[in-house]
N, C-alpha and C positions, 0 to 999 in steps of 0.2 A: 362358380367363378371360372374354371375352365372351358367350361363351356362358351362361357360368354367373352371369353378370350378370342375362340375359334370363332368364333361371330364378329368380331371385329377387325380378324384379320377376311372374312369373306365380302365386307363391304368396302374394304381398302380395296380388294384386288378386283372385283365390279367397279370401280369408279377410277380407278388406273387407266391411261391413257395407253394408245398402241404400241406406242413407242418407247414406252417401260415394261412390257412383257411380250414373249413371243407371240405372234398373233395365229389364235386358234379358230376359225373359219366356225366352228362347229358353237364356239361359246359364244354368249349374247354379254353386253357390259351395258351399263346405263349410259355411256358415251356411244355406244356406238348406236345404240335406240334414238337417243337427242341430241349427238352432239358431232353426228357422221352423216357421211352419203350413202350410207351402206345399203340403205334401206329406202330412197328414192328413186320412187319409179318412170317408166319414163313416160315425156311431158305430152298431154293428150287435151288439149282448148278444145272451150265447150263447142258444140254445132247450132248452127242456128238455120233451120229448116226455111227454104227459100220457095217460088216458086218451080215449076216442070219439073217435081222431083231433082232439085240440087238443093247444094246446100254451103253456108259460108262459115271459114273458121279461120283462125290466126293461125299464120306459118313465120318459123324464125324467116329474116329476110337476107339474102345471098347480097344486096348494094348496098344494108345496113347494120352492121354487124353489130349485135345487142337488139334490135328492133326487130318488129313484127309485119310482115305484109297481112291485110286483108284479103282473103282470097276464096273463089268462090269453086265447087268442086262438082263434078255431075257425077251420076253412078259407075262409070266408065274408068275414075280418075283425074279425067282428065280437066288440068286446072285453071283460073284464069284471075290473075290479079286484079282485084277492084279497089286497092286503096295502096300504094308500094309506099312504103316507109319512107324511103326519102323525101316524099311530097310532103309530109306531115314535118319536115325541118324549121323550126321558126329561125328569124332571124337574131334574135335574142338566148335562142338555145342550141346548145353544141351538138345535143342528141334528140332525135324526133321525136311525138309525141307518143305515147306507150297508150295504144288502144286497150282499155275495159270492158270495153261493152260499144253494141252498133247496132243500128237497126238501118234500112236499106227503103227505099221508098220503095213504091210498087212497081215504074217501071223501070228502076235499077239505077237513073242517073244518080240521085243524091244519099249522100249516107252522111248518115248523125253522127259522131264519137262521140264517145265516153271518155272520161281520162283523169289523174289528177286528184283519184277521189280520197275519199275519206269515212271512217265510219261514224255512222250515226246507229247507237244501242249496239245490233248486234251487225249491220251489213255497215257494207261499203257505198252508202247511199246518194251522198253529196259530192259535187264534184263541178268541173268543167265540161261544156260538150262543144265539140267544132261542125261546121257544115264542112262537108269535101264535095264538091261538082265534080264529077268524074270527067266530064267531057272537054273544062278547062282546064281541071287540076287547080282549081282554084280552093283554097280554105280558110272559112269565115268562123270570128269566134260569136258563140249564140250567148246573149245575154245583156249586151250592151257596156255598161260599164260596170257591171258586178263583180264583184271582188272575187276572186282566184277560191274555186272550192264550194261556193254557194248555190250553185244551179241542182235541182234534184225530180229526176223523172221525166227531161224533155224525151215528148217522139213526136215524131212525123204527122201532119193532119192525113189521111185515105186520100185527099187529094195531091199530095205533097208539096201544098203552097205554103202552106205556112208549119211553125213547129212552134208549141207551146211546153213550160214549164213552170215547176214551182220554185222561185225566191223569197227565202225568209216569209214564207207561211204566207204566200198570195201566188195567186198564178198569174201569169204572164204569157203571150202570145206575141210571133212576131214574125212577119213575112220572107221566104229560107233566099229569095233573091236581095233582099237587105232592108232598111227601115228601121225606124223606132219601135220596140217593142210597146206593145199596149198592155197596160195593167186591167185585170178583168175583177181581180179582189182589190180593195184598198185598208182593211181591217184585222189585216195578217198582224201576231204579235207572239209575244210568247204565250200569252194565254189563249186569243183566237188563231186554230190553226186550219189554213185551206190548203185541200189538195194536198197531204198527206195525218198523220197520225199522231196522238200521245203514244205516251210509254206503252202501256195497256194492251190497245186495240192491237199495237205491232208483236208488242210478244205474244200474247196468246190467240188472237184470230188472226196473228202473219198477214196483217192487214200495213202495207210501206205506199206503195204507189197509191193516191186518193183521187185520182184523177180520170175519165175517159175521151175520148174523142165519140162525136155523133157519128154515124154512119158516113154522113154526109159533108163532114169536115164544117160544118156552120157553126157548133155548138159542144161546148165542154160540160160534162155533167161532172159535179166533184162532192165530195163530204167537207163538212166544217165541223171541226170540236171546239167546244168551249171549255177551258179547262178550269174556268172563274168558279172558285168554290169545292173542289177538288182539295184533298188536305195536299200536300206536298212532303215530300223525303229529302233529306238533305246527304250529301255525300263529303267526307272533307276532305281534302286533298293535303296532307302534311309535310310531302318532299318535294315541290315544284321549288317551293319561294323559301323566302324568310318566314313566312308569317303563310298560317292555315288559306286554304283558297277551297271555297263551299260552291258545292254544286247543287242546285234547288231544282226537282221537278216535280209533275204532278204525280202520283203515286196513288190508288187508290186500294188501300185494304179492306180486305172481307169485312163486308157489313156497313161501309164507307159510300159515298156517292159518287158516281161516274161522272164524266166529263157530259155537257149534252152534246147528239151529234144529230147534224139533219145532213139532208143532200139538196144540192140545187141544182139550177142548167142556167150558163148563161151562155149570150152572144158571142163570138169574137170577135166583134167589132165594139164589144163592150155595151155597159150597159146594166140596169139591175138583174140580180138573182130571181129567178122564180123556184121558190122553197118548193118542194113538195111536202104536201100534208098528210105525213105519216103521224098518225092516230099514238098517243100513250108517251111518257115522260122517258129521255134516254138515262137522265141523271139518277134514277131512279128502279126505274120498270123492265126499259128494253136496250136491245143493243141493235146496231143497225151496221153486221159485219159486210156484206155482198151487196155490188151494185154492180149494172150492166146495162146497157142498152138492147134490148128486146127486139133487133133485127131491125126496128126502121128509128129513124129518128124524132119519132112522136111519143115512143113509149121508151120508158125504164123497166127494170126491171130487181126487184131486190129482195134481200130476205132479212126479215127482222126477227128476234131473238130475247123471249121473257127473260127478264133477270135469273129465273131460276136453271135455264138453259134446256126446259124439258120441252121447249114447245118453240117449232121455226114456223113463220108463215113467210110464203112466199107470198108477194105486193105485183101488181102492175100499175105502173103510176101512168096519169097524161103530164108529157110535156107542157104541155099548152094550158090548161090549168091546174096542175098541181096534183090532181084529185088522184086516189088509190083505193082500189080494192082487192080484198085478198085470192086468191086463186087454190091455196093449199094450203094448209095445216098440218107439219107432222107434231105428233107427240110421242113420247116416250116416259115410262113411271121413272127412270132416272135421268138423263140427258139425251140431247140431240147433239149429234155432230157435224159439223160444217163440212160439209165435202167439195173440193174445187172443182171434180169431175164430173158434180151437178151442175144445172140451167141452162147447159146446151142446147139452142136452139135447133130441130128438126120437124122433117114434113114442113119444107118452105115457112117456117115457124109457126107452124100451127100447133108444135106440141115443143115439149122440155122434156131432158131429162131429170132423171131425181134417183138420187139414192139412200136405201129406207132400210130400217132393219125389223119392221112392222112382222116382218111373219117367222124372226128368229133369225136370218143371217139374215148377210150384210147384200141386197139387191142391188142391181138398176133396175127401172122404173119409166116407161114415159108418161108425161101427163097432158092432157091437151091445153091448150094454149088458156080454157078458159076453166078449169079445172074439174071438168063435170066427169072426164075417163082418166083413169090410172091405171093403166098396164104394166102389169109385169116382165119385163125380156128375158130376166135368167131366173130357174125354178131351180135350182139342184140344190143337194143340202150341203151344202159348204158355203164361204164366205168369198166373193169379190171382194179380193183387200184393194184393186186401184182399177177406173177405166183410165187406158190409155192411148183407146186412138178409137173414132165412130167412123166407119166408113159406111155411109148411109147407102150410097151409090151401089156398093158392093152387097148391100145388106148384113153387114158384121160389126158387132163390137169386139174392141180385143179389150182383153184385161187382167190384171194380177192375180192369183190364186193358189192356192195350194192344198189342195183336198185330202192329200192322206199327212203330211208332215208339217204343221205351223212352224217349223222352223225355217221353212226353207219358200222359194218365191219363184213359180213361173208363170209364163204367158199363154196365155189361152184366147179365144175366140167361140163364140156365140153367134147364131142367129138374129137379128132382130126382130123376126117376127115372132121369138121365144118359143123354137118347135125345133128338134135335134137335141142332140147330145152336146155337151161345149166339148171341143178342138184342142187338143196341148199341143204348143207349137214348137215350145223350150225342147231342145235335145234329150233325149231321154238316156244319155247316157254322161249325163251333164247335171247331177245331184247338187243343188246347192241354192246360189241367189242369182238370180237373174232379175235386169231392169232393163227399160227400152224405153229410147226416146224416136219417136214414129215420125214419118215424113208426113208431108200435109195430103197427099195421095193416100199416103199406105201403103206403099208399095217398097218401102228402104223403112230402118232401121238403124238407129246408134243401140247395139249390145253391149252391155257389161254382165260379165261372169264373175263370180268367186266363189269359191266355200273357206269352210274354216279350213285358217292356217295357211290360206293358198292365194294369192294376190291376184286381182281382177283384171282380166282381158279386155280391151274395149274394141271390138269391133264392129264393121256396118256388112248389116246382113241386109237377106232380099226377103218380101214377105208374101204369102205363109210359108213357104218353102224353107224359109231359114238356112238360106244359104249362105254361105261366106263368102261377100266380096271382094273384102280387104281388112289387113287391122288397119287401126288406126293408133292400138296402146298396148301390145303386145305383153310388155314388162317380163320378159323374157328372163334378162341378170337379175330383177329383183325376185322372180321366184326362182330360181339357182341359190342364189343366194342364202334365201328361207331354206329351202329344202336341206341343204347343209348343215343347219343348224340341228345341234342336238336335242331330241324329240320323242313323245310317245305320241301315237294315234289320240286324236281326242275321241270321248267317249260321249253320245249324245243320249239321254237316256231318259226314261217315266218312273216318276215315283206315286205310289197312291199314299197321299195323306187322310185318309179316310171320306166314308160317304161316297168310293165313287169318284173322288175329284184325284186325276191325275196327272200330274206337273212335270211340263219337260224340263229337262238340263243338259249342260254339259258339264266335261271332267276330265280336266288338265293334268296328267301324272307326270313325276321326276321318269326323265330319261333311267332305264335300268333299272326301274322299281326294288325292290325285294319285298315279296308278300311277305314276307315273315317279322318283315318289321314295321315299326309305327311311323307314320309322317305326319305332321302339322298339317292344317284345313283351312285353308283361305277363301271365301266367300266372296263373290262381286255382284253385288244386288243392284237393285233399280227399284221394280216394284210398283211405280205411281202410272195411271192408267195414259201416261203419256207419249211411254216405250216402252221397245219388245226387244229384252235383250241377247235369248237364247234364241240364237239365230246362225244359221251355218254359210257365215259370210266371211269376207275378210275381216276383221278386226283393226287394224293399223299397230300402232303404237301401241295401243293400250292392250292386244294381245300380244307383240313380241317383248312387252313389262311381264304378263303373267308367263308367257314361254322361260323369259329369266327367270323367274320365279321358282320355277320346276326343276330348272337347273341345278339352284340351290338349295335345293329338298322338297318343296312345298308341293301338295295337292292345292289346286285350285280349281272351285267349283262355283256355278251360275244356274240360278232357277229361276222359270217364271212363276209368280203366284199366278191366281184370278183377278182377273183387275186390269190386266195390263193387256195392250189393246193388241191380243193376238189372234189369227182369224179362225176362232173356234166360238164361233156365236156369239150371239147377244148377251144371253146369260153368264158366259164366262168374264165380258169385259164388263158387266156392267153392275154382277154381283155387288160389287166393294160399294156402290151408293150409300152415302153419309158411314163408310167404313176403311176410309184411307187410313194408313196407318196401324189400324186394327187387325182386319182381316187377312192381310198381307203378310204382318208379324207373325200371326199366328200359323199360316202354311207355310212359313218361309222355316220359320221353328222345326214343325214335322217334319218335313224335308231333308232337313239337316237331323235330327235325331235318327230318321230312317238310316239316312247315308253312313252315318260313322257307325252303323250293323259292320260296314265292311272291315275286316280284321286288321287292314294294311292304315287304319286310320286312327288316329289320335286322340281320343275323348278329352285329354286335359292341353290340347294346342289347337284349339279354334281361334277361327279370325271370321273379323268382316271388316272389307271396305266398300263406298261408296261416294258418288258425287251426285249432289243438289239435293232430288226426290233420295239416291242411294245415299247421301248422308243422312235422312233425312232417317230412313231407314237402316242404316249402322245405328244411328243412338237406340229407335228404337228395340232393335233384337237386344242391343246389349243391358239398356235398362232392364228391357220386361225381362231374359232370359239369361239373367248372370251366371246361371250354375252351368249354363249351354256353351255362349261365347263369353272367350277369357281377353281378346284382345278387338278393339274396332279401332279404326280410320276415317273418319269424318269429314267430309270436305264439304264446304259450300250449303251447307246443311238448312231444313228452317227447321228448329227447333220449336215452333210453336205456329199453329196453321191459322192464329190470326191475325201474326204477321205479313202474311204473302197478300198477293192482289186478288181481285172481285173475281174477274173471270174467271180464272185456273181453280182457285176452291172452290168456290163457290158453287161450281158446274159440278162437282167432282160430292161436293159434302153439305149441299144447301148455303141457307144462311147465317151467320151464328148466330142471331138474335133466333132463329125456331132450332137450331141444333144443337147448343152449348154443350149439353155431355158429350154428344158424337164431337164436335171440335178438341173437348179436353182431353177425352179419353185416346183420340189420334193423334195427339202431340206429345212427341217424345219427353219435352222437359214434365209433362206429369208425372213420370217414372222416372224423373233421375234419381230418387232413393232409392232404385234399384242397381247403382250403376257399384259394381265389385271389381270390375275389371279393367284394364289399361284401356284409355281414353286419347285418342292423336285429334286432336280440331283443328282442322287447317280454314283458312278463310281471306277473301282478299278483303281490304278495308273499303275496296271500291264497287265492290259489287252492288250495282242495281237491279239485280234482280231477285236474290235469294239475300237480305239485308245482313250485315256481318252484324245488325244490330241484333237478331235472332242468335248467334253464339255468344254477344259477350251477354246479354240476360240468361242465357242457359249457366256462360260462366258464373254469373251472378246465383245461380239456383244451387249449383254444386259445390260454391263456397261456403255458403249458408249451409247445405248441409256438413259442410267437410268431406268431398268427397277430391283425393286427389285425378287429376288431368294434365294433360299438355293439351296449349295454345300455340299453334303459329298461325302469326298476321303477315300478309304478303301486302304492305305498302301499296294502297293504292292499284292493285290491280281489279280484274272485272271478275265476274264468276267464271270465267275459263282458264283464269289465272295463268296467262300466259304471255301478257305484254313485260317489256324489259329484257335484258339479254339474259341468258340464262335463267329462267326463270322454271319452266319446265325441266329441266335436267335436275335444279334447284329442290324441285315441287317431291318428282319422284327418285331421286338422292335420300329424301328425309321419309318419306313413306317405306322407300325399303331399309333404311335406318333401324326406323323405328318395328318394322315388321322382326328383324333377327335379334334386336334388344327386349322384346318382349311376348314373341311368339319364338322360338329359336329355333331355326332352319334344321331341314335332314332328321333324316331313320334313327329311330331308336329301338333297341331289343323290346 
């Protein structure tokens, strides 16, 4: 009882505002995590790589104050306004239009906006777009009479006569000096959808834009889903109105039938579809993630994808009659992975690239155009985790790596003709993550830096040389800031849970430790071969929650099992096959029994949290291992993996009709009679992706047994549970709540 006295005066004084206690620079509060500037970095718009090595980004604008100029920036600096705010003024609005997004024709007169949007699933998809004339200053809205919001994915024809998009599941084409748009679908609905996606396709092959332009600006290639036959999800909405408001889509779970999808090409001046006849049932058999045009405008170019996701062929279709034949075949005994940094066209398109993990890591690859040679460009034994820029001219590819540390991410270069050593180009006294977004030469560079605990740099460097041009994101006060804050070094460390197998971590200790006494164990899992969480990057928010954490007594600690897509071979990510759930718990288990060897830790105050796959994962440690963890946190969870959809399991655990036990035995609610210890499920009502209806049947499971829990429902929000005001401060208020009510913070003798 005393104790848990002193635990409720520590979440009174974390959730205190500043201005009710002295303010201590050094201490973290849940308000100043979500409810302050404290921690806003500063503002850094994406780039978007232009021709002659420049490039265009938003700048605040000095004649519109709140608005943005578009502007265009050479390596030099020096810069040159292509879009100034005040042009974008309408006559009906007090403040000009708030660019999103832009693309720029080729020879720089015409630029597209974006504006006005709004999210569809998980992006900001749908929206308004305006023409701007640079040379008039003239601004036209694209779409005709379409209603405010409905336009999604117009760009620019290569010739820049006309600009096409999708309305209400058709596409639309229309000439950028003015005109009627022409309709090129007419069978757009909510079940036929052209020119972009279902639920499905978009979450797990990040499949949003369905749409291409021909080389030659004649001719749109697009995909169409049928979603007729598809069971559907329904979502309720119980606080808008008086009365329930339901949200119905297609939804397809494990073992369920797919939407069917084909591709076609049609005219712009309209006209019928010429289907391409890709071979095998989609609703059923295959998936058809990747389409592209194949350097001319006669050929496609695609990859299609068994339903069991172990085998991709890559297709080259004729425009002109439909017809397809296959070029490649990868397979794999457990899955293939979709790589965007494959089908590169090179050697004047006579060959592709392709990336394969056929000989134990993770390659590039070229193939010839008609698939009779497959070369190898990089031999070493470590994994290419990303290509990021082909500079064929030069003969190099660069690309992501990281050969002695999986935690950590830098940039390298290669050969093409796969002979040398590969090149690091990342500073070498520069530990941590690095990313790069390359100019279309290669010759410049957008850098981002960070390690743990330490907020990200974004600057533009020159390449290989990696020289510092300029920042562009310095965020200088926000690391001052951090640094101030009261802290131990994190600990990045190997444990071997046997056989051999050895599992990075980190480990978060209370500022001023005392080895001599005990501390509570807080876990933050993940787990599913989707993400790689022990990484020494910045973290945001969600590490200056676990920074407070430590504050308030707690060790917190992160491991990767096997499984999870880190670049330590084939074997390591792809082990877990039909053992999600399983295999995961079980290393995740030893890991943790290893760790608390350490004297300074607490065998009877274990925790675990997690979100989506990491709830997914909290149930399971806690069921299967109740004598281990005493407390979890649950968020967003699926409690049983024949809830979720076709692709993501399905890829990961077969199908259930050939796997049932592997399905049962990986789902947490088959162990809830193991569940001994304090249980937090948090869940939005609204979530489309991880179904809240997966916790209340878990609820359902635990009642039946008698097994007590908490329930919280957040109203209608998504799985990131953070729409609504306050909702997030809300979210983690009650997480750390419930962490010192039943895990109870600080050192004990």
């Amino acid at each position: 009882m005393c104790r848990r006295s002193v635990v409720f005066v520590l979440v009174f004084v974390s959730s205190v505002s500043a201005q009710d206690q002295p303010f201590d620079a050094s201490r973290l509060t849940l308000d100043r995590i979500f409810a302050s500037d404290d921690f806003r970095g500063d503002p850094s718009a994406p780039v978007t790589w232009l021709a002659g090595e420049t490039y265009a980004t938003l700048q605040p604008s000095r004649a519109a104050r709140g608005a943005s100029d578009l502007v265009r920036f050479d390596a030099t600096g020096k810069a040159e306004i292509l879009v100034p705010a005040e042009k974008l003024l309408l006559p009906s609005r007090k403040e000009p239009l708030a660019i999103q997004g832009f693309e720029l024709s080729a020879d720089g007169a015409l630029v597209l906006l974006f504006t006005n949007s709004v999210k569809v699933w998980r992006q900001n998809t749908r929206g308004d777009y305006w023409l701007f004339h640079r040379s008039t200053g003239k601004l036209s809205r694209v779409g005709g009479d379409a209603g405010p919001s409905t336009l999604m994915f117009a760009k620019l024809s290569p010739t820049g006569t006309h600009v096409a998009y999708v309305r209400d599941n058709n596409l639309f084409v229309e000439p950028v000096g003015g005109g009627a748009p022409t309709k090129l679908t007419t069978d757009g609905s909510s079940e036929i959808i052209n020119g972009t996606f279902d639920w499905v396709y978009e979450e797990e092959f990040d499949c949003r834009d369905g749409w291409r332009w021909s080389p030659d600006g004649k001719q749109i290639a697009y995909w169409q889903l049928d979603t007729r036959g598809v069971k559907t999800f329904t979502l309720t909405d119980n606080t808008t109105g008086k009365y329930p408001t339901l949200k119905t889509f297609a939804y397809p779970k494990t073992g369920e039938r797919n939407s069917a999808c084909r591709v076609g090409v049609v005219a712009i001046t309209g006209g019928a579809t010429r289907w391409l006849e890709v071979p095998g049932d989609t609703r059923t058999d295959f998936y058809l993630p990747r389409m592209e045009w194949a350097g001319t405008a006669r050929e496609l170019m695609l990859q299609r994808v068994n339903r069991l996701q172990n085998a991709v062929d890559v297709l080259l279709a004729e425009v002109a009659t439909g017809k397809v034949h296959t070029v490649l075949t990868e397979r794999d005994g457990a899955w293939v992975n979709l790589h965007d940094d494959a089908g590169t066209l090179v050697e004047k398109g006579e060959a592709f690239t392709w990336i394969s993990e056929r000989d134990g890591w993770r390659h590039l690859y070229l193939v010839s155009r008609d698939g009779s040679t497959v070369r190898r460009v990089t031999s070493f034994p470590f994994d290419v985790i990303r290509v990021v820029h082909l500079d064929e001219k030069g003969g190099w590819v660069y690309f992501l790596a990281s050969p002695e540390k999986p935690t950590q991410q830098y940039l390298y270069r290669s050969a093409l003709n796969g002979k040398g050593l590969p090149e690091r180009l990342s500073p070498s006294d520069q530990p941590g993550w690095h990313s790069y977004h390359i100019s279309t030469g290669g010759s410049l560079a957008v850098h981002t830096f960070s390690s743990f605990g330490v907020p990200p740099r974004v600057e533009l460097i020159a390449l290989p040389t990696h020289k510092v041009i300029r920042p562009l994101a310095a965020n200088d006060k926000l690391r001052a800031t951090v640094k101030k804050l009261a802290q131990s070094p994190v600990e990045f460390f190997r444990v071997n849970v046997g056989n051999g197998v050895q599992l990075d971590g980190w480990l978060m200790k209370p500022p001023h430790l005392d080895p001599a006494k005990k501390y509570p164990l807080l876990f933050h899992v993940y787990g599913e071969p989707a993400g790689q969480s022990v990484t020494d990057r910045w973290g945001g928010n969600n590490y200056l929650w676990h920074l407070l954490l430590t504050q308030q007594g707690y060790v917190v600690a992160c491991v990767d099992n096997r499984g999870t897509p880190c670049p330590r071979g084939r074997e390591w990510r792809k082990c877990v096959y039909r053992r999600v759930g399983t295999l995961a718990s079980e290393e995740q288990s030893a890991a943790a029994r290893l760790l608390l060897q350490r004297p300074y830790l607490d065998r009877t105050r274990v925790g675990v949290w997690g979100w989506s796959g990491g709830g997914s994962m909290t149930l399971n440690l806690l069921f299967r291992y109740p004598d281990l963890y005493h407390t979890g946190l649950a968020v967003a969870p699926v409690p049983d993996m024949h809830l979720y959809d076709t692709i993501y399991q399905e890829r990961y655990m077969g199908l259930p009709q050939d796997n049932a036990e592997d399905y049962r035995r990986g789902s947490p609610i088959t162990h809830a009679a193991g569940l001994k210890g304090n249980l937090l499920l948090v869940h939005g009502s609204g979530d489309d992706n991880c179904h809240y209806q997966g916790t209340e049947k878990l609820a359902n499971k635990l009642i039946e047994l008698n097994k007590p829990f908490t329930l919280m429902t957040y109203p209608n929000r998504s799985h990131s549970i953070n729409e609504g005001k306050n909702t997030t401060r809300h979210l983690f208020t009650l997480l750390t709540r419930y962490l010192h009510n039943h895990l109870p913070a600080g050192p004990r003798p």
